[in-house]
C-alpha positions in Angstrom: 7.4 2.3 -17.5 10.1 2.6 -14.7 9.2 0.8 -11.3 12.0 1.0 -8.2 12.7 -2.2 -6.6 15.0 -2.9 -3.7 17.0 -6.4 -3.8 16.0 -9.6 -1.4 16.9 -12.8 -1.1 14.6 -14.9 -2.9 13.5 -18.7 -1.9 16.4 -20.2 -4.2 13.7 -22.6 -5.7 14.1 -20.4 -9.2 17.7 -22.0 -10.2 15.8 -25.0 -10.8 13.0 -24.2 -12.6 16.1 -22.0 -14.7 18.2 -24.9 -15.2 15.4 -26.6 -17.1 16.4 -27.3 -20.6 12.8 -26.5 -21.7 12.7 -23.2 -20.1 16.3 -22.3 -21.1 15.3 -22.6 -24.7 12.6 -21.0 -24.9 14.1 -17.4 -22.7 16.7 -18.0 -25.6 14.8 -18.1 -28.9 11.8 -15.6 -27.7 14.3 -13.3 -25.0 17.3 -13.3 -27.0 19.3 -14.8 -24.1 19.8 -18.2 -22.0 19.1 -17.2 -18.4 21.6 -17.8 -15.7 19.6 -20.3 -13.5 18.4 -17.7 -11.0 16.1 -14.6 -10.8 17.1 -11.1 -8.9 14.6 -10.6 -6.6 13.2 -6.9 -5.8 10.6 -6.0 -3.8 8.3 -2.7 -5.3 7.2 0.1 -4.0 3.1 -0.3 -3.0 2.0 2.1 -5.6 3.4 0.1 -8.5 1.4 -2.7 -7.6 -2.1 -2.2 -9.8 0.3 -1.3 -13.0 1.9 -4.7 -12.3 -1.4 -6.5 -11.9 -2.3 -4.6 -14.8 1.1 -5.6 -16.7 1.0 -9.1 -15.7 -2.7 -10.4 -16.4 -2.5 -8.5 -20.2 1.3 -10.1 -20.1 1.0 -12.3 -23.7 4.6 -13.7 -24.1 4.5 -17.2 -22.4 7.0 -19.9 -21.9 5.3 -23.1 -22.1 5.7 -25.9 -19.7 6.8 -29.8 -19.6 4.2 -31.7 -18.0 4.4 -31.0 -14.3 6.0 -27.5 -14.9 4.5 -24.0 -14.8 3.9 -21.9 -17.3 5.8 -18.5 -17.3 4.6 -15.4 -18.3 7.7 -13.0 -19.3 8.4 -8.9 -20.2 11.6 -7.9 -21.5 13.1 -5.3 -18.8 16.2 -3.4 -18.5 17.7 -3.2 -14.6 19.3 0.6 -14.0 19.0 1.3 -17.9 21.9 -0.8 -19.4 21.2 -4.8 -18.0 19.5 -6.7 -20.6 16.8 -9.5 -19.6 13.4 -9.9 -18.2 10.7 -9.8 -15.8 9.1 -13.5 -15.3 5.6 -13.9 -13.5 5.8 -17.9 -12.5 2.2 -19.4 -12.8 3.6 -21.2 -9.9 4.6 -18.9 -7.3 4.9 -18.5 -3.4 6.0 -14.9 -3.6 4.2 -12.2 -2.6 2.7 -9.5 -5.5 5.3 -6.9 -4.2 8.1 -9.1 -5.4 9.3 -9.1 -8.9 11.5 -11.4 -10.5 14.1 -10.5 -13.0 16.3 -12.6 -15.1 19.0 -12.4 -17.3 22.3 -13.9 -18.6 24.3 -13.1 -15.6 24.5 -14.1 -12.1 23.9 -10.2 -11.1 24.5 -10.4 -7.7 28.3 -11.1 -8.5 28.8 -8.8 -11.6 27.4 -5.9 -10.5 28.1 -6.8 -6.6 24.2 -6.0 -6.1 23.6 -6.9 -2.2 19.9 -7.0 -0.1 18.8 -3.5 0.0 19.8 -2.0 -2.9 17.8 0.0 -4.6 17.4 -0.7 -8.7 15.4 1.1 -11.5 13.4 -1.5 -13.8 12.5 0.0 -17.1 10.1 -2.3 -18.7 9.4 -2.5 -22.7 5.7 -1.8 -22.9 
């Protein structure tokens, strides 16, 4: 499945959830990668957002909390074809179901100069 998003800036409150040991382990051993402590936010078009629902309540791969943590539920995602890493739904969240959160092991705003606005492609391995 491909879904468009366009970059935002997030709330920042992701780098330190991602700087957990715990969660850093995990997105390593089941993702393949350690996350850079961060998520690129994208906002999705409106008609993506019952395949999403969809995606994200049949979602299986979990990332198990510390006590006082959040679960999070992840799909493994390429951003415009060639950027490994992964979508992550937060059981904890304040976004809005538009937003999607991708990680990876890069800080992508800075490698791939990726600024508000931009428009991405998400292709998501389901």
């Amino acid at each position: 499945m491909e879904i468009t998003g366009i970059v935002t800036t997030g709330l920042g409150k992701a780098a330190y959830f991602l700087g957990q040991d715990f969660y850093k382990d995990q997105f390593r051993e089941k993702c393949g990668f350690t996350p850079f402590p961060g998520t690129l936010n994208l906002i999705v078009e409106e008609d993506k957002l019952e395949d999403i629902r969809l995606m994200k309540n049949s979602c299986k791969n979990l990332i198990k909390p510390d006590q006082g943590f959040g679960a999070v539920r992840y799909i493994k995602a390429h951003l415009n074809k060639d950027i490994e890493g992964a979508i992550v739904f937060p059981d904890k969240t304040t976004h809005d179901e538009n937003y999607l959160e991708f990680i990876s092991k890069d800080k992508l705003r800075d490698k791939y100069n990726f600024k508000d606005g931009d428009e991405v492609t998400l292709t998501i391995d389901i």
